[in-house]
C-alpha positions as CSV (number, residue, x, y, z in Angstrom):
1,X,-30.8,4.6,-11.0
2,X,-27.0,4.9,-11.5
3,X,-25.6,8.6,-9.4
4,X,-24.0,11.4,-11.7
5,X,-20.5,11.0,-11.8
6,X,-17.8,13.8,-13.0
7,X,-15.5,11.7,-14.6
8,X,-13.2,14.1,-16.3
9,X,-12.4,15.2,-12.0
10,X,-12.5,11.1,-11.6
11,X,-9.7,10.8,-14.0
12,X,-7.5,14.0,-12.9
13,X,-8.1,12.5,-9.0
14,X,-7.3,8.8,-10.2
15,X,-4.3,9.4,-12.2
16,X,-2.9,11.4,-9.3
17,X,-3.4,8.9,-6.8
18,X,-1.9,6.5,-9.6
19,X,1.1,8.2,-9.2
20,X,1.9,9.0,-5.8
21,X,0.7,5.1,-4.8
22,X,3.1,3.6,-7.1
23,X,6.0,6.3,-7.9
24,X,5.7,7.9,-4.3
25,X,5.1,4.5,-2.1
26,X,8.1,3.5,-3.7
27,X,10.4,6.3,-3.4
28,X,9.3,6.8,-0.2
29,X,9.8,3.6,0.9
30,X,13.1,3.2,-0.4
31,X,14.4,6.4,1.0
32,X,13.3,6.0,4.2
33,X,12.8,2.3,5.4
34,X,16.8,2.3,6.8
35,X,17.1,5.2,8.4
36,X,13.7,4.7,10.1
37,X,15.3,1.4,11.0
38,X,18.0,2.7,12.1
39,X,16.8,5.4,14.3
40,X,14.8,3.1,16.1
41,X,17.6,0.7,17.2
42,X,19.6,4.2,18.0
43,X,17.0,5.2,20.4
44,X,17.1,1.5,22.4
45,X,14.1,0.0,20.6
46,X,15.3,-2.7,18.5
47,X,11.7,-5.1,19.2
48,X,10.0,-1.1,16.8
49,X,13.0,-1.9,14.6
50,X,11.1,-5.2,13.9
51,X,8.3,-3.7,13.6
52,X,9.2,-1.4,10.8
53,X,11.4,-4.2,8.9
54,X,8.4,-6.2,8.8
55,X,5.1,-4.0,8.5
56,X,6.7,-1.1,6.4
57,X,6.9,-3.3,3.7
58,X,3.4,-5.2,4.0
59,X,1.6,-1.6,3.5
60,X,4.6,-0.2,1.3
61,X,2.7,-3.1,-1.2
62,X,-0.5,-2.2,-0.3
63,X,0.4,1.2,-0.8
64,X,1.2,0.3,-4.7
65,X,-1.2,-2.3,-5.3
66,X,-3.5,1.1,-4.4
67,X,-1.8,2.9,-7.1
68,X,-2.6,0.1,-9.3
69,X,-6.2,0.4,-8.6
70,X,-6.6,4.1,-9.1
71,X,-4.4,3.7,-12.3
72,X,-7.1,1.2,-13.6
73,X,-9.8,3.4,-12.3
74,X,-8.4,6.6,-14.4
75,X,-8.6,4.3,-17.6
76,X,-12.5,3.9,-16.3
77,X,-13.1,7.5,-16.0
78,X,-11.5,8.4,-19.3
79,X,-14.0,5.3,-20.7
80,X,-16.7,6.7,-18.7
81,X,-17.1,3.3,-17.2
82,X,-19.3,2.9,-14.3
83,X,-17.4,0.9,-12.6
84,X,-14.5,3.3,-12.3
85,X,-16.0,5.3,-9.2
86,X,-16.3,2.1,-6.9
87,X,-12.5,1.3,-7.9
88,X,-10.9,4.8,-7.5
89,X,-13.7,4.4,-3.5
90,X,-11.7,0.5,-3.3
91,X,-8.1,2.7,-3.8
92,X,-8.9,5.2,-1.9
93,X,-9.5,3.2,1.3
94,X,-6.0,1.1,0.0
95,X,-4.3,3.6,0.4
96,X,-5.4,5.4,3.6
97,X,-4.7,2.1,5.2
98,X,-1.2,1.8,3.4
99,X,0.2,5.4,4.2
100,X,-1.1,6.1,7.8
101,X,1.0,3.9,10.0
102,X,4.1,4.5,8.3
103,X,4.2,7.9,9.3
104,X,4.2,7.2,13.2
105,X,7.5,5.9,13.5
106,X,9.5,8.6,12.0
107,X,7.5,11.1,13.8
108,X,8.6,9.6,17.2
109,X,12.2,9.5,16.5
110,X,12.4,12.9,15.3
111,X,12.5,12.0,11.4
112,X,9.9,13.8,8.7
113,X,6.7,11.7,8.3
114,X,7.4,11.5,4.7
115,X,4.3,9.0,3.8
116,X,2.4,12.2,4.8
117,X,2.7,12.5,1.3
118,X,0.6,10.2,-0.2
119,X,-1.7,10.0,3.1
120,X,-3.1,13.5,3.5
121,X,-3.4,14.0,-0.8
122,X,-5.5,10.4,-0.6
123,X,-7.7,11.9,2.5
124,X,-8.2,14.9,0.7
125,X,-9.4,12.2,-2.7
126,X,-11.5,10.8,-0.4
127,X,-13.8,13.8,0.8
128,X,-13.6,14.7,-3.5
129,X,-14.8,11.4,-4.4
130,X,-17.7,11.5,-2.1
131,X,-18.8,14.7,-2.5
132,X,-17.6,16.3,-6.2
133,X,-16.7,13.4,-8.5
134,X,-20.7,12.0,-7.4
135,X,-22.5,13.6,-4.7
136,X,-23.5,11.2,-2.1
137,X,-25.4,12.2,1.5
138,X,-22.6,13.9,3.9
139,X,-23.6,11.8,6.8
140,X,-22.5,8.8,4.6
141,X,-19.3,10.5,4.4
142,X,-18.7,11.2,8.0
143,X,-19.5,7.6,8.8
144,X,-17.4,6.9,6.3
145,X,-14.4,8.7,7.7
146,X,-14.7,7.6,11.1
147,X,-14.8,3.7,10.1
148,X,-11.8,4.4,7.7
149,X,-9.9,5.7,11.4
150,X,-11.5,2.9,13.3
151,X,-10.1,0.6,10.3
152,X,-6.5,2.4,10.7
153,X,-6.2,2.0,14.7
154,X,-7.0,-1.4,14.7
155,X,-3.9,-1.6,12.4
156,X,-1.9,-0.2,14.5
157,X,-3.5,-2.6,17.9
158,X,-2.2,-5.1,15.4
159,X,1.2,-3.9,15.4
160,X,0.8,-2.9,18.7
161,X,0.0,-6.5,20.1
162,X,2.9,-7.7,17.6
163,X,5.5,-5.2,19.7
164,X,3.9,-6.1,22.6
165,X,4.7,-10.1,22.0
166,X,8.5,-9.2,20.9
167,X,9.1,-6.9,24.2
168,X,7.4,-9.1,26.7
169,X,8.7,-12.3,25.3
170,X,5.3,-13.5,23.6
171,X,2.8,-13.0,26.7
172,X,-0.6,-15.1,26.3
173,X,-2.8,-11.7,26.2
174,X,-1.0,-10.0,23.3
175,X,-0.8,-13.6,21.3
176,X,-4.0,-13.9,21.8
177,X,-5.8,-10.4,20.2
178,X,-3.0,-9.6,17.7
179,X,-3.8,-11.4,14.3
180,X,-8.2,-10.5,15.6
181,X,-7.1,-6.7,16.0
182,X,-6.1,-6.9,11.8
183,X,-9.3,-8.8,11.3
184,X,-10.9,-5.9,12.6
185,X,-9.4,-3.7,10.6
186,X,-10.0,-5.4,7.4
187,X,-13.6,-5.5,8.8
188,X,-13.6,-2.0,8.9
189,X,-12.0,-1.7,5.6
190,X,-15.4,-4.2,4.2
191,X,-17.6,-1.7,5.8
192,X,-16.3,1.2,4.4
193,X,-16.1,0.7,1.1
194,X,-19.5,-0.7,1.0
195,X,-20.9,1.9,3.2
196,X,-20.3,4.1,0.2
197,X,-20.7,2.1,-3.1
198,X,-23.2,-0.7,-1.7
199,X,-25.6,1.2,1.1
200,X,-28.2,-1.4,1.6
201,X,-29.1,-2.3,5.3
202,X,-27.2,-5.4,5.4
203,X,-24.5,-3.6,5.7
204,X,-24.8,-2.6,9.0
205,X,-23.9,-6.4,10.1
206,X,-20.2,-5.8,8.7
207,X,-20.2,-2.9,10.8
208,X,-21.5,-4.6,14.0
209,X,-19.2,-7.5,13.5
210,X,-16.1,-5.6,12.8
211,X,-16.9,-3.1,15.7
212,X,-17.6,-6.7,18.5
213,X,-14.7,-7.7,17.2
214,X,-12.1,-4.9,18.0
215,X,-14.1,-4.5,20.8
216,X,-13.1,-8.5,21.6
217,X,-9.5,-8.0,21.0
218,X,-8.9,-4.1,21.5
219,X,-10.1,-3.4,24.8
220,X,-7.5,-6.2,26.3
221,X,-5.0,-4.6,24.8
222,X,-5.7,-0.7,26.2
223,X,-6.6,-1.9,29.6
224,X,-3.3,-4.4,30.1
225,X,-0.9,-1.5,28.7
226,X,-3.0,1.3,30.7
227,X,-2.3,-0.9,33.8
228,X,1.6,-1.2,32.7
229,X,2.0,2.5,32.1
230,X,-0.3,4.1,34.7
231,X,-2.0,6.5,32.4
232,X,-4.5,6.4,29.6
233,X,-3.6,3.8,26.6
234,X,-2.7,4.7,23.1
235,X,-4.8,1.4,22.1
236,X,-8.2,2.2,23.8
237,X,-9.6,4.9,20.8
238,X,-9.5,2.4,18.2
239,X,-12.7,-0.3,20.5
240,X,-13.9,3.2,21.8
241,X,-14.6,4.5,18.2
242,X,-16.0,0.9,17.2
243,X,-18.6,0.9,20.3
244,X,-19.0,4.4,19.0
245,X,-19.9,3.2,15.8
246,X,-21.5,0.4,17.2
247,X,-24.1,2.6,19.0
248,X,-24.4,4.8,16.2
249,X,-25.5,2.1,13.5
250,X,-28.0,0.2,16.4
251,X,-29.5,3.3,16.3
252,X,-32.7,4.6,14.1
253,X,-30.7,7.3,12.2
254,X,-27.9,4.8,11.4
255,X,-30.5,2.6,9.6
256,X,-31.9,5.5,8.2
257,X,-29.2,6.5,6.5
258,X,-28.7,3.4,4.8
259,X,-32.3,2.3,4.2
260,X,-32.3,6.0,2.0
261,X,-29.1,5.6,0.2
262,X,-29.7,5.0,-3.1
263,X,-26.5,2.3,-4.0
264,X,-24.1,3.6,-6.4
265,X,-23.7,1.2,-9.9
266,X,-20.6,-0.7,-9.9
């Protein structure tokens, strides 16, 4: 049986997120990809200079191709196409994963986090989607919200490992968990979006797999650069939400909640 969906909000929601993923990703990007750049090299760290030449532009396009999406799902709400919900969900989750990172950079060199933007309207979508445009259980949405953070801090492991390689000259440990920390993340990324279109119990496996998995390649990473600084890492809370997630879906309430959710029509 296929949820009520309030597709005239749908279409006001969609064509917003239409227009800050493309028009705003873009301007955004293009106003501030140098002097982020820049800033970092000023402040003695020429290996997050990388960083930013390379990633900002991988999630700058993610970023769009997300506007793309939601534009594409406002032409399904206007239609009334059932589809439309699952692709505005797909967006959504785009661009979460696009706008997040991008705003850490800045914000440690002293520079607006400007792709706040389009990150906290698109969080805000999010909560809307799931519980106005159709009305789906809350606990589905809290899951929801912490795999979509587990799925942004194994990012930024990624990126992490990736800084990790250029400082330390490409040691073994970092090599080795970098390019499995993004696999997590897109595993997370899986999970999410079929957490909430797709509920059935099979979905739990994603879940486990993408959770072992940044557990695999995350925990390496916090403990080596807890050692190195002497304090708590920055990389541990992204395989200390996934065991958290991990324990939660093992349990009975976890299955619960997806043996009872009813999955939405796509």
């Amino acid at each position: 049986m296929e949820k009520q969906t309030n597709n005239n909000l749908g279409m006001i929601i969609a064509s917003l997120g239409a227009l800050l993923g493309i028009a705003g990703t873009l301007l955004l990007f293009v106003q501030w990809y140098d002097p982020v750049m820049v800033a970092e090299v000023a402040a003695g760290r020429p290996d997050e200079g990388l960083i930013v030449q390379y990633i900002f532009p991988v999630l700058s396009d993610i970023g769009v191709i997300a506007g793309v999406l939601w534009a594409l799902a406002a032409v399904g709400f206007g239609l009334r196409k059932p589809w439309a919900w699952t692709l505005g969900v797909i967006a959504d989750v785009l661009a979460l994963q696009g706008s997040f990172f991008q705003m850490i950079p800045p914000l440690t060199r002293g520079l607006p986090p400007a792709n706040a933007l389009v990150f906290v309207p698109n969080l805000i979508f999010f909560v809307l989607m799931l519980q106005v445009v159709r009305r789906l259980d809350w606990r589905v949405l809290a899951i929801g919200l912490l795999s979509g953070i587990a799925m942004v801090l194994s990012f930024m492991n990624g990126v992490a490992s990736t800084d990790k390689m250029i400082v330390s000259g490409g040691a073994a440990i970092f090599v080795a968990v970098e390019r499995l920390n993004w696999v997590a993340a897109l595993g997370w990324g899986v999970f999410t979006v079929l957490l909430i279109t797709k509920p059935t119990p099979s979905v739990r496996w994603i879940g486990f797999g993408a959770a072992l998995l940044e557990l695999t390649a995350g925990l390496p990473l916090g403990i080596v650069t807890a050692i190195e600084a002497g304090s708590f890492s920055m990389f541990l809370p992204a395989p200390l939400l996934s065991l958290a997630l991990l324990v939660a879906l093992a349990l009975p309430l976890g299955r619960r909640i997806l043996d009872s959710s009813q999955p939405a029509t796509a």
